[in-house]
C-alpha positions as CSV (number, residue, x, y, z in Angstrom):
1,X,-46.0,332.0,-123.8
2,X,-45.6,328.4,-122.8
3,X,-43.7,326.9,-119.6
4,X,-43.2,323.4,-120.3
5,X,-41.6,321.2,-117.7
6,X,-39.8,318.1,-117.1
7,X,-37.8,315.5,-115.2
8,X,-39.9,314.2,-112.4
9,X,-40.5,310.9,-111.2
10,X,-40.2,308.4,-108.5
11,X,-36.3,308.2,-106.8
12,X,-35.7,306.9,-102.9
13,X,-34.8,308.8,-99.9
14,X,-31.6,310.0,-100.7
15,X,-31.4,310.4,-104.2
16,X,-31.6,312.7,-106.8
17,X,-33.5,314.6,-109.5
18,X,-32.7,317.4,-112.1
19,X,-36.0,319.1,-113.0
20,X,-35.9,321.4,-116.3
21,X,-38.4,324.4,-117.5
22,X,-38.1,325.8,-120.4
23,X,-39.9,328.9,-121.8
24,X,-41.2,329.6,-125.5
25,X,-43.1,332.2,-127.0
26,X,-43.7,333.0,-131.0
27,X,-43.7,337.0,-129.7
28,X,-41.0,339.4,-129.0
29,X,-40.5,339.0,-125.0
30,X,-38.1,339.0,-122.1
31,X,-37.8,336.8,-118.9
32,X,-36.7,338.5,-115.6
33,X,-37.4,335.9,-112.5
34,X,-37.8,332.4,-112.6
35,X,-38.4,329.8,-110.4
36,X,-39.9,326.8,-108.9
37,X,-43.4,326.1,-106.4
38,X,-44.2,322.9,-105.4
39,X,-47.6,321.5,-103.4
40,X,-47.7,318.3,-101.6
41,X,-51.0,316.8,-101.1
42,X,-53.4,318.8,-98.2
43,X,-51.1,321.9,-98.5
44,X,-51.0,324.9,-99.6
45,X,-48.4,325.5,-102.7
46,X,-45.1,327.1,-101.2
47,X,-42.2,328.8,-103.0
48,X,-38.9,326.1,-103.0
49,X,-36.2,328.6,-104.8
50,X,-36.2,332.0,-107.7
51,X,-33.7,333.1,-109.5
52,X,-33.5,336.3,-110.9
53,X,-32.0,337.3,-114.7
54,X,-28.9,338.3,-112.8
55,X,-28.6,334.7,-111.1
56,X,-29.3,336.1,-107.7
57,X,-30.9,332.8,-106.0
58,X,-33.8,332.5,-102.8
59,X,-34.4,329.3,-101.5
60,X,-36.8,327.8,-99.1
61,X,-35.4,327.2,-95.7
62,X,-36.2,323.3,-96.0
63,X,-34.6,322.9,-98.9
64,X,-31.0,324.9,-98.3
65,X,-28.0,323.1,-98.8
66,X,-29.9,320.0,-100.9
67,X,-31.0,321.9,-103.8
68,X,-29.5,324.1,-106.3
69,X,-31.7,326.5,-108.8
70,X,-30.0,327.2,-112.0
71,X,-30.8,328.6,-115.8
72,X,-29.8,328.9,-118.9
73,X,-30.6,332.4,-120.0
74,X,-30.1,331.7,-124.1
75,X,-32.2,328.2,-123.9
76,X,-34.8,330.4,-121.7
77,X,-34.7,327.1,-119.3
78,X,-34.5,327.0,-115.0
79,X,-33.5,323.8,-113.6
80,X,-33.6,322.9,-110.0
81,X,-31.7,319.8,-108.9
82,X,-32.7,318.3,-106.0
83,X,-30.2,316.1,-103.6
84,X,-30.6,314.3,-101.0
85,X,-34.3,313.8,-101.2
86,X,-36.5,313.1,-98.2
87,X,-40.4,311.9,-98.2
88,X,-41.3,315.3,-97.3
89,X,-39.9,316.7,-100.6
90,X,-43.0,314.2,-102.5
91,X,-45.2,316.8,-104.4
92,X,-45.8,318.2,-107.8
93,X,-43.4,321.1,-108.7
94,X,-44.7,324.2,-110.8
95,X,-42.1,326.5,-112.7
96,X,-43.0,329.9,-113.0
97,X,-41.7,333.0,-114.9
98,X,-42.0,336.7,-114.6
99,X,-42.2,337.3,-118.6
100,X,-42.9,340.1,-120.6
101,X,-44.0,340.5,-124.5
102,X,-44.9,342.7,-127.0
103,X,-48.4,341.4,-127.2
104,X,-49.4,342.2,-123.8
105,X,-46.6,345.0,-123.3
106,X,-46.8,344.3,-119.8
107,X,-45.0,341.8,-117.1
108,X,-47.2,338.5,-116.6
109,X,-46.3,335.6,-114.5
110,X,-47.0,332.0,-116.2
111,X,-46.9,329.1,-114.7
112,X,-45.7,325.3,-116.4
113,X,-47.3,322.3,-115.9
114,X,-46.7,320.1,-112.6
115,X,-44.4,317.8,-112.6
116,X,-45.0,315.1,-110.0
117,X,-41.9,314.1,-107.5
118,X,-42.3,311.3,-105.3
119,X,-40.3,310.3,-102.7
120,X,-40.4,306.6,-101.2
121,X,-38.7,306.2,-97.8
């Protein structure tokens, strides 16, 4: 299984950014939650929003109201766009997935690779 994200970058207070994470795997499988993490520098990494299979959404109370987690359950992909950005949103953002396959014939969370957001005020 591979979580492979994209979409990061550098945008100014007050913009926006569309983050994309899309799963593969070459075994039989099936995705139930996915979401997003993000760490800023000096912190400890901190959930920013899930969403379950059924679209059922969490979000992080500092981030209500500005950003939006979405997926596409037949392109296996979670997006999370992000509006009205602040300095304090500048970190790298992890996807994550709650998969399970045949190979393992258990549930596994994986995790993408960072993507870095940045912030400028």
């Amino acid at each position: 299984v591979q979580l492979q994200a994209s979409g990061g970058g550098l945008v100014q207070a007050g913009g926006s950014l569309r983050l994309s994470c899309t799963a593969t795997s070459k075994s039989m499988w099936s995705i139930n939650d996915m979401g997003w993490y993000r760490q800023a520098p000096g912190k400890q990494r901190e959930l920013v929003a899930l969403i379950t299979k059924g679209a059922s959404t969490t979000y992080a109370d500092s981030v209500k109201g500005r950003f939006t987690v979405s997926r596409d359950n037949d392109k296996n992909t979670v997006y999370l766009q992000m509006n009205n950005l602040n300095p304090e949103d500048t970190a790298v953002y992890h996807c994550n997935a709650h998969i399970w396959t045949i190979d393992d014939y258990q549930w596994k969370t994986y995790w993408g690779q960072g993507t870095l957001v940045t912030v400028s005020s």
